[in-house]
C-alpha positions as CSV (number, residue, x, y, z in Angstrom):
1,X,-73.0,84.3,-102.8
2,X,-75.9,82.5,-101.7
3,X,-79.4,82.9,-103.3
4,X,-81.5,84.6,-101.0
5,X,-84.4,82.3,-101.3
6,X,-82.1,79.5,-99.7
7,X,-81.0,82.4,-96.9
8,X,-84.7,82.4,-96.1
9,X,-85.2,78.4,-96.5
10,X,-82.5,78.2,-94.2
11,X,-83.7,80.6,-91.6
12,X,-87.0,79.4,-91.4
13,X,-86.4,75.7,-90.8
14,X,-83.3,77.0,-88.0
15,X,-85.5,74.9,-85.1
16,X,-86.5,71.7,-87.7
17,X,-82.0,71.4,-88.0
18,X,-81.9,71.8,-84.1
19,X,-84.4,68.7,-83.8
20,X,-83.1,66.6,-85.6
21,X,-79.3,67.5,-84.5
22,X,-80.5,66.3,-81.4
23,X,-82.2,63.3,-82.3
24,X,-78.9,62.2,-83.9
25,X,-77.0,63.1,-80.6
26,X,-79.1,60.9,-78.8
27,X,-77.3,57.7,-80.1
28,X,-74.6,56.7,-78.2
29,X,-72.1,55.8,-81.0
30,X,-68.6,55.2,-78.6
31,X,-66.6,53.2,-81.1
32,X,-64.0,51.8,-78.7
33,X,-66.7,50.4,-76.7
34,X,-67.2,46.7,-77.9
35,X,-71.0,46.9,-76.1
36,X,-71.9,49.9,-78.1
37,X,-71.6,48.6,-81.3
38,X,-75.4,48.1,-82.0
39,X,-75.3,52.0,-81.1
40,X,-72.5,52.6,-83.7
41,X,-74.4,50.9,-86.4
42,X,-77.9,52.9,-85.3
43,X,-75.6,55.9,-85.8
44,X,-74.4,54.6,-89.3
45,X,-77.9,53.8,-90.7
46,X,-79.3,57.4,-89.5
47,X,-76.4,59.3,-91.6
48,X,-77.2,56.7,-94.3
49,X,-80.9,57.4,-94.7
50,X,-80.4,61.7,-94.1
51,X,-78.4,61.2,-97.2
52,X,-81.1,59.2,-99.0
53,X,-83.9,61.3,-98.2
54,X,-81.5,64.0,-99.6
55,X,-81.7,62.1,-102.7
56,X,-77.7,61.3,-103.2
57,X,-77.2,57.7,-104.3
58,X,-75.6,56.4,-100.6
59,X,-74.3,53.4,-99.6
60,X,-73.1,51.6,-96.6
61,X,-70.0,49.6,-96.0
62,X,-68.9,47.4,-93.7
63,X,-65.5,46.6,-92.2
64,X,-64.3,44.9,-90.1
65,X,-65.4,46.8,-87.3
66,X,-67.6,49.6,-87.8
67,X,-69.6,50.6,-91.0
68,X,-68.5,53.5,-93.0
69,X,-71.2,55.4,-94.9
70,X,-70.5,57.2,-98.8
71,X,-72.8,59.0,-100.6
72,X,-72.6,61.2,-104.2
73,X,-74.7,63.8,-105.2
74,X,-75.9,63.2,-109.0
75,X,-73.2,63.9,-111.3
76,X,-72.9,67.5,-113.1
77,X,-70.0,66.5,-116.1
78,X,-68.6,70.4,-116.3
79,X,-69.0,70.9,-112.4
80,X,-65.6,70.8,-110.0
81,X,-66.1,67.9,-107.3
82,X,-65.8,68.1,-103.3
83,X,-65.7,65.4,-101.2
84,X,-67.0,66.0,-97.4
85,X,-65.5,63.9,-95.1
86,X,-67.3,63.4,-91.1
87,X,-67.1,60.7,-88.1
88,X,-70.3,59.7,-86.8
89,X,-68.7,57.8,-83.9
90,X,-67.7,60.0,-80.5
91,X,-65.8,59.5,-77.5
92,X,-66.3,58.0,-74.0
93,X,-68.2,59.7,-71.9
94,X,-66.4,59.3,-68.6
95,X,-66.3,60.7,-66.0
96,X,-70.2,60.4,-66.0
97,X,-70.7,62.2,-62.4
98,X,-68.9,65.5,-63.8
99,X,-71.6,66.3,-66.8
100,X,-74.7,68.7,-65.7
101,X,-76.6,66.8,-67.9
102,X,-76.5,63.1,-69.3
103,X,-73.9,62.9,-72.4
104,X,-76.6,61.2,-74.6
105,X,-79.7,63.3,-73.6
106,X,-78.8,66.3,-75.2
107,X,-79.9,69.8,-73.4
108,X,-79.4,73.2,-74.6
109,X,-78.7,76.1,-72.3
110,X,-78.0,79.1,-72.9
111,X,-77.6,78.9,-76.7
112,X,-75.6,75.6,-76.2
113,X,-76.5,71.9,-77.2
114,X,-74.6,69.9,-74.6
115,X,-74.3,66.2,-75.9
116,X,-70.9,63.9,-76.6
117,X,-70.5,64.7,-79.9
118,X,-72.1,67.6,-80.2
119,X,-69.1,69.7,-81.4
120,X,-66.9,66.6,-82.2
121,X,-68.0,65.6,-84.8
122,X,-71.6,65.2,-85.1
123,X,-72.6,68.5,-85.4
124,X,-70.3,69.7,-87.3
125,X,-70.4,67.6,-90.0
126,X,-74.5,67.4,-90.3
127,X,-74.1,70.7,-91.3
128,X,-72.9,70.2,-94.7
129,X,-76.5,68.0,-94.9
130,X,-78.6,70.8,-94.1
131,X,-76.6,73.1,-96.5
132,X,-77.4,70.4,-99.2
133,X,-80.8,69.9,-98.6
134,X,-81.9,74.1,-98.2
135,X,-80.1,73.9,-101.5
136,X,-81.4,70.8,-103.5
137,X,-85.2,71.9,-101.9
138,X,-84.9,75.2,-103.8
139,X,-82.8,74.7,-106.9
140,X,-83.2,70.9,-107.3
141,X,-79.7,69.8,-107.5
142,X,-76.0,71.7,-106.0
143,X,-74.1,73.6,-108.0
144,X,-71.0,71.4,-107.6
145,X,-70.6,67.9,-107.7
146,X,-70.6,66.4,-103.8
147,X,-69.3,63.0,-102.3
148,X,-69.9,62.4,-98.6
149,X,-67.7,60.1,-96.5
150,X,-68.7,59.8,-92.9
151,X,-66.5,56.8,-90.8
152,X,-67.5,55.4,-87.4
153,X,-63.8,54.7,-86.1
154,X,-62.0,58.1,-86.1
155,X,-62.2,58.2,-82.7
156,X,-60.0,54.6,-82.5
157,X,-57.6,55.8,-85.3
158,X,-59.5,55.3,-88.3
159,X,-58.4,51.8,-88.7
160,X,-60.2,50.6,-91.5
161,X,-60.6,53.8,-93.5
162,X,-56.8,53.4,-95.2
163,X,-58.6,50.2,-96.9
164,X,-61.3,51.3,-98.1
165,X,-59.8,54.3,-99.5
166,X,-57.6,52.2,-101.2
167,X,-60.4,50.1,-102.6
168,X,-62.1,53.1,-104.0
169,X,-59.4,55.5,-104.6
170,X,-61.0,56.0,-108.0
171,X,-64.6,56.7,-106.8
172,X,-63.9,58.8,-104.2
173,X,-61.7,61.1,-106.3
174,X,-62.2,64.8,-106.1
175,X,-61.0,68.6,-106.7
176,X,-61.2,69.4,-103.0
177,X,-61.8,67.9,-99.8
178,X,-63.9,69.8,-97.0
179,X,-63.7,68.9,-93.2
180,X,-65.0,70.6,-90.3
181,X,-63.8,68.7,-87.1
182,X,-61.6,71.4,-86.3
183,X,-62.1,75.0,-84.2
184,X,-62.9,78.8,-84.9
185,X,-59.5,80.4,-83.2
186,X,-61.3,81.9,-79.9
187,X,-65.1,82.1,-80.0
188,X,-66.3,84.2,-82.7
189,X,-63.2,84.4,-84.4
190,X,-63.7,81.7,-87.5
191,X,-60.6,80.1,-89.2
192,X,-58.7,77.8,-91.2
193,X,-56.4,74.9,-90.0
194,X,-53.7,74.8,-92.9
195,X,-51.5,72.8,-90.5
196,X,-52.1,69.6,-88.5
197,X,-49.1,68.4,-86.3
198,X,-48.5,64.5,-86.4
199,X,-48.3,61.8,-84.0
200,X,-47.1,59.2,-82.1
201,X,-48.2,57.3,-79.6
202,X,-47.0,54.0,-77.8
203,X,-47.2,52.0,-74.6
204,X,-44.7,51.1,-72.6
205,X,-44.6,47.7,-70.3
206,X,-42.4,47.2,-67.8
207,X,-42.5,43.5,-66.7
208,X,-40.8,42.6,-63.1
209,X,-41.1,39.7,-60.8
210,X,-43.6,37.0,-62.2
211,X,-46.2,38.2,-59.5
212,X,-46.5,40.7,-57.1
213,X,-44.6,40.4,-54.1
214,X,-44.3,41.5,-50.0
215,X,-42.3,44.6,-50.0
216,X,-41.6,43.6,-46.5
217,X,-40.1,40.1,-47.7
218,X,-38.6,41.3,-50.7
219,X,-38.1,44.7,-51.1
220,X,-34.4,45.4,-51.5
221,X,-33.6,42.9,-53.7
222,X,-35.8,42.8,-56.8
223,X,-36.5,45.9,-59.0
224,X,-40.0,47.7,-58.5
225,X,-41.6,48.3,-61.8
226,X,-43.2,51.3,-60.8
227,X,-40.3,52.9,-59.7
228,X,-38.2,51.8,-62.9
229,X,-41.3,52.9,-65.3
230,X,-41.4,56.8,-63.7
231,X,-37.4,57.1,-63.9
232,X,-37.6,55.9,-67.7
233,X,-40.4,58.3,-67.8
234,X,-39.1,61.4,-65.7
235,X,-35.9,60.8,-68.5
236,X,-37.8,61.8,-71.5
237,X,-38.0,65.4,-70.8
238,X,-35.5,67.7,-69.2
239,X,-36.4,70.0,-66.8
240,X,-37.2,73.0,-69.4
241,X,-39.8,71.1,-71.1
242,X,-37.3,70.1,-74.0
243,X,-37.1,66.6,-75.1
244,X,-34.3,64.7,-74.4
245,X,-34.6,61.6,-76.7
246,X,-31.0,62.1,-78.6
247,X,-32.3,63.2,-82.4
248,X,-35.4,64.1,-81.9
249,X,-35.7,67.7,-82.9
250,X,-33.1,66.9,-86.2
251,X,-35.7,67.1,-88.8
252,X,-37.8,69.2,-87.4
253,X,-39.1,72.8,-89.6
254,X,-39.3,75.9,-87.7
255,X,-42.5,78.0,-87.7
256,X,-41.5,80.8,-91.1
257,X,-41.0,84.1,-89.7
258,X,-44.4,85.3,-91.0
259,X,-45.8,82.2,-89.1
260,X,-44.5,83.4,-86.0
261,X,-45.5,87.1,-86.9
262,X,-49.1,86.0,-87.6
263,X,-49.4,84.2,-84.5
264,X,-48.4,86.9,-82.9
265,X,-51.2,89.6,-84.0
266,X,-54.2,86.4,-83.4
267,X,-55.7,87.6,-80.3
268,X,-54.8,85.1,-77.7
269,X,-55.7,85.8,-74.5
270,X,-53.6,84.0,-71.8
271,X,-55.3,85.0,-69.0
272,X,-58.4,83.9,-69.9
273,X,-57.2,80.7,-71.0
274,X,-55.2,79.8,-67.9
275,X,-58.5,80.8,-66.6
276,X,-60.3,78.5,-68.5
277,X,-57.5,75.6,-67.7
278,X,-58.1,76.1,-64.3
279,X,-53.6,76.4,-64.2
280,X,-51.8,79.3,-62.8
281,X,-49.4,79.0,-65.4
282,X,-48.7,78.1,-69.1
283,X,-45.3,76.5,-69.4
284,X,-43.5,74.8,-72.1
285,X,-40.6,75.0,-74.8
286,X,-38.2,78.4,-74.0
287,X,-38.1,80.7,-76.6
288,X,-41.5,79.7,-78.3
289,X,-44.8,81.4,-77.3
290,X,-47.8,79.3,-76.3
291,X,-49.4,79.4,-79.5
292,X,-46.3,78.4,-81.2
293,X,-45.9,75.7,-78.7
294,X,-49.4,74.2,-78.8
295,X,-49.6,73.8,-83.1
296,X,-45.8,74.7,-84.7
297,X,-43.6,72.9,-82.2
298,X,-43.1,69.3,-81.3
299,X,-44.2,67.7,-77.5
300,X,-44.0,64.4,-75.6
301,X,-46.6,63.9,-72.9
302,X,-47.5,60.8,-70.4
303,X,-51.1,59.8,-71.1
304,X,-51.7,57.5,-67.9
305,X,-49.8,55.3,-66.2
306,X,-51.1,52.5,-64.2
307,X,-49.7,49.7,-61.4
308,X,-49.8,48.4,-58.0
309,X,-52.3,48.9,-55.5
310,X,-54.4,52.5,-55.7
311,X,-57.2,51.0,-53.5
312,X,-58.5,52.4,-50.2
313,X,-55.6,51.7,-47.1
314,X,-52.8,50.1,-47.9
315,X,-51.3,46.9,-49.4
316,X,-47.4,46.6,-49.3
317,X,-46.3,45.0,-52.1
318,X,-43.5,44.8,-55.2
319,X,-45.6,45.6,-58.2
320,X,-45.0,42.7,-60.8
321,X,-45.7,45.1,-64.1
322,X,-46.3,48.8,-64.9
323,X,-47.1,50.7,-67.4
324,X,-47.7,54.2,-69.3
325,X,-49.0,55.5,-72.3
326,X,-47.0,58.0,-74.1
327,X,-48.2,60.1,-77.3
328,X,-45.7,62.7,-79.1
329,X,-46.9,65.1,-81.5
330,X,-44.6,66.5,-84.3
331,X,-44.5,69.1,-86.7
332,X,-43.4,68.8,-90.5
333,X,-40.1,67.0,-91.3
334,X,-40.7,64.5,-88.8
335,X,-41.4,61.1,-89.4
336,X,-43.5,59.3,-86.9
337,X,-41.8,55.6,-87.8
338,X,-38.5,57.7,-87.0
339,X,-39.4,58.9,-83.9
340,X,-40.8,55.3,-82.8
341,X,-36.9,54.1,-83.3
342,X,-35.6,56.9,-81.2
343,X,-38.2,56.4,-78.5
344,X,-37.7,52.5,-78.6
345,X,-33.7,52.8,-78.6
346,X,-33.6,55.9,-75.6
347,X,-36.0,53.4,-73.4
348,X,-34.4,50.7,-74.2
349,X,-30.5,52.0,-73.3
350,X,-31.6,53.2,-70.1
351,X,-33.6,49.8,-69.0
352,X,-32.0,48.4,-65.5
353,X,-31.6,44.9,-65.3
354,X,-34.1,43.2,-63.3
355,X,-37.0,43.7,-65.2
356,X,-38.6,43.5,-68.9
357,X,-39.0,46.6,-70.5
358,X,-41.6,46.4,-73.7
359,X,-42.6,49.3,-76.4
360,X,-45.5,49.0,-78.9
361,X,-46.6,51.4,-81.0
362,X,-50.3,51.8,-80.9
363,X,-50.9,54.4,-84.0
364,X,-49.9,57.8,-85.0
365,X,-50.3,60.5,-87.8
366,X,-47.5,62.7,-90.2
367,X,-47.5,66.2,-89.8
368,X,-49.5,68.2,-92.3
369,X,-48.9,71.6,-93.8
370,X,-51.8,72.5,-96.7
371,X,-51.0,75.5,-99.1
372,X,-52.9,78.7,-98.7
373,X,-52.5,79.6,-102.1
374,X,-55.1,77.5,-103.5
375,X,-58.1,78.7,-105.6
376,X,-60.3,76.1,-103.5
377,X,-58.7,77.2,-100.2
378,X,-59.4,81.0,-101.7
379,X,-63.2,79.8,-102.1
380,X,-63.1,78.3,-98.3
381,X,-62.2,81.5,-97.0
382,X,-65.0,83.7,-99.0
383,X,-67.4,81.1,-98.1
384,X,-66.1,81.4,-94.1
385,X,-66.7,85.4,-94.4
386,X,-70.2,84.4,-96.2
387,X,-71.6,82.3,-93.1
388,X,-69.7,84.0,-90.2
389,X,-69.9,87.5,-91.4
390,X,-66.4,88.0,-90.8
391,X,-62.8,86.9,-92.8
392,X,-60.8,83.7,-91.0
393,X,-57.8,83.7,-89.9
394,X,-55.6,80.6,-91.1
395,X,-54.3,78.7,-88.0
396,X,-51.8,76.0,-87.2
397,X,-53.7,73.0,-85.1
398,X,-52.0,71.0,-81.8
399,X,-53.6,68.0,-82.9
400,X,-54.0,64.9,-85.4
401,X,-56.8,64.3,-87.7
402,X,-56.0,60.7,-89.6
403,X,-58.3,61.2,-92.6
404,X,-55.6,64.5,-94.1
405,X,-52.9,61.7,-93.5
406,X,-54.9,59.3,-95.6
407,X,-56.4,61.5,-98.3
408,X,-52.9,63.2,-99.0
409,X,-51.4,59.8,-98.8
410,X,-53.9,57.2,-101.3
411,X,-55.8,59.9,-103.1
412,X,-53.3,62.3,-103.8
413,X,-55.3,65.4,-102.3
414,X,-53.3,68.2,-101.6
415,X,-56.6,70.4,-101.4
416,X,-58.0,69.7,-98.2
417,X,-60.4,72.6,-96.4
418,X,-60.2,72.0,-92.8
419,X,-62.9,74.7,-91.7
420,X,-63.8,74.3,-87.8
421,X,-67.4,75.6,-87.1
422,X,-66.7,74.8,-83.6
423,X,-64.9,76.8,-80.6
424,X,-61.6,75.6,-78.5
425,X,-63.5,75.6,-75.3
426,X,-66.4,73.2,-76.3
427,X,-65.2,70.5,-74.3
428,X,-64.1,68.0,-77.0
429,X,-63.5,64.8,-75.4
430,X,-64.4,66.3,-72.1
431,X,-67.6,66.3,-69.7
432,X,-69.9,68.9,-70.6
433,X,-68.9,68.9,-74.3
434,X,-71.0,71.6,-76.1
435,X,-71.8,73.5,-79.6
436,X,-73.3,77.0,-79.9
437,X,-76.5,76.4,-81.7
438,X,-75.5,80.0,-83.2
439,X,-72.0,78.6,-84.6
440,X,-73.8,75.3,-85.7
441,X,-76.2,77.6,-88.7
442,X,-73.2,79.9,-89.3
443,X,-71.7,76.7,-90.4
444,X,-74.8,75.6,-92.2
445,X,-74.5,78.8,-93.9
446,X,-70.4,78.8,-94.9
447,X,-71.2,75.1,-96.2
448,X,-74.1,76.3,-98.4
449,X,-71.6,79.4,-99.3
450,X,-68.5,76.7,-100.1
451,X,-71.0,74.8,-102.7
452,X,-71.4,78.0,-104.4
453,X,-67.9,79.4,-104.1
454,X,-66.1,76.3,-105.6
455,X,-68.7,76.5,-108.3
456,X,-67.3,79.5,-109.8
């Protein structure tokens, strides 16, 4: 449980942690914008000194492209450690003209913060800050022993985390690793991701004539790019939504029947969601529900796709390239370097002559499934009913987090909380992105509650 004293210290500096969430939202940290890395590095350095003025002994690191940030509390021999891992970077904006209010002048309606970032990741993760500092103001020191890794590139991949992880495999170990860049289930409803489904994601180039030509002149004798890329893409699926790449669903492990049961009881509202989608229908794999087809079941979907003329009127020509971005998520079992040797080989055998067909892998993920058994995943869960006033439910996530891959992989962490103070409709990576203010101190609270919890 948590002390009441830091309850109180908490509750009455609720608008001081809304300030300065938003001053930190203000900095327009887009990491896969070359002309916002000053912005990326402002972001960096304000993470840096919260954690100094915290009094944690904090570093910052650079790599090769953006800084990552690390920070320990001071050391407590006979205490079990956690490491808290955050991104201080966010996403594009785009498209500017459909957000109410500007992505990086952060507004609050309604009981909302609306700022990129806001939910993904920013606020989530400042909220293991505040939970340290109501604590450390009181009691002079956590009850556990607390490392803080915050990166600037998980939203390009995480490309330069896997070094320095490796570099400092020995410093950053630890009992249990907490992230919140996740969701509650529905609004309300807080939960636990024990499984993350993999990825991966390539690009495919389709190369023609060397320029582009007069479709008048030409066409009828040359292939179009265009028209070869969307029949090699139309191929991947069949009509049912399956995926028709030969081998791809060999290695993959079905949802256990008290997976499927469990999913079954969450309250998922369909309705509301299509609703929410603006779609009249959900559709998808037969014989799986949506739930089971959005986090336990394997997809392929086209990204964008770009060639020719799109410009106002019209311009007849021969395209002399196309191309398309394709990402794949998969469940457990399957390998992502597998997969990009089936993809590669299916494209590749169904290629007309007449043009160049090229496939490169831009980045992907494995599949995670975490063990609920745990004593540290036991803690997460009291800690969740602590701040939210209400037991989680344990959930299976659609998408990828990098960092589980990594930690699992170079530090050997098999204890990894991934506790999402956020909702599914806050607009992640989307206009109007949002975090309930309410949400963002229930979080402060179930951080503050963890601390305690592992203690024990």
């Amino acid at each position: 449980m948590i002390p009441p004293i830091i309850l109180d210290k908490m509750e009455s500096n609720r608008n001081r942690y809304v300030d300065e969430l938003l001053s930190f939202l203000k900095i327009p940290s887009v990491s896969t914008l070359s002309h916002h890395g000053a912005d990326v590095r402002r972001a960096a350095e304000w993470v840096f000194n919260s954690l100094k003025r915290l009094g944690l002994q904090a570093s910052l690191h650079q790599t090769e492209r953006h800084p990552i940030v690390y920070a320990e509390s001071p050391p407590l021999p006979d205490k079990p450690t956690l490491l808290v891992y955050g991104h201080y970077d966010v996403q594009p904006p785009d498209p500017l003209d459909e957000w109410v209010s500007p992505p990086f002048t952060p507004q609050i309606r309604d009981g909302y913060v609306y700022a990129r970032g806001a939910s993904d990741d920013k606020g989530q993760f400042y909220t293991y800050l505040k939970a340290m500092e109501a604590i450390m103001a009181v009691e002079g020191g956590l009850p556990i022993n607390v490392k803080v890794l915050v990166e600037g590139e998980e939203e390009i991949g995480s490309p330069n985390l896997g070094p320095f992880l490796r570099e400092n495999a020995a410093i950053l170990k630890a009992d249990a690793v907490a992230i919140s860049d996740s969701s509650q289930f529905v609004q309300g409803v807080p939960a636990i991701t024990y499984g993350l489904r993999g990825l991966s994601y390539l690009q495919i180039d389709v190369q023609g004539p060397r320029f582009d030509l007069h479709s008048g002149s030409f066409g009828g004798m040359v292939q179009n790019p265009i028209m070869v890329l969307t029949n090699l893409l139309a191929a991947l699926r069949h009509p049912d939504s399956t995926i028709a790449i030969p081998g791809f669903y060999d290695d993959t492990l079905e949802p256990a029947a008290w997976e499927r049961d469990e999913m079954a009881s969450l309250q998922f509202d369909e309705g509301r969601l299509r609703e929410y989608l603006g779609v009249s229908e959900l559709v998808g794999e037969p014989g799986y529900s949506p739930l089971e087809r959005k986090s336990a079941r394997p997809t392929l979907d086209v990204n964008g796709i770009w060639g020719g003329f799109s410009g106002e009127g019209a311009k007849t020509i021969i395209p002399a390239r196309a191309g398309a971005k394709v990402s794949m998520r998969l469940v457990p079992n399957q390998k992502a370097a597998r997969i990009n040797a089936l993809f590669r080989a299916f494209i590749e055998g169904l290629t007309p002559p007449g043009v160049e067909v090229r496939v490169t892998e831009l980045h992907g993920a494995e599949p995670v499934l975490i063990s609920r058994d745990q004593p540290s995943v036991k803690a997460a869960e009291r800690a969740i009913e602590i701040g939210f006033g209400k037991a989680p439910v344990f959930i299976r996530e659609g998408g990828s987090i990098p960092i589980v891959n990594l930690l699992a992989e170079i530090l050997g962490s098999d204890s990894i909380l991934m506790m999402g103070w956020g909702s599914p409709d806050d607009g992640a990576h989307s206009p109007n992105e949002r975090f309930f203010l309410d949400d963002f101190h229930r979080g402060i609270r179930s951080a503050a509650a963890l601390f305690y919890e592992l203690s024990k």
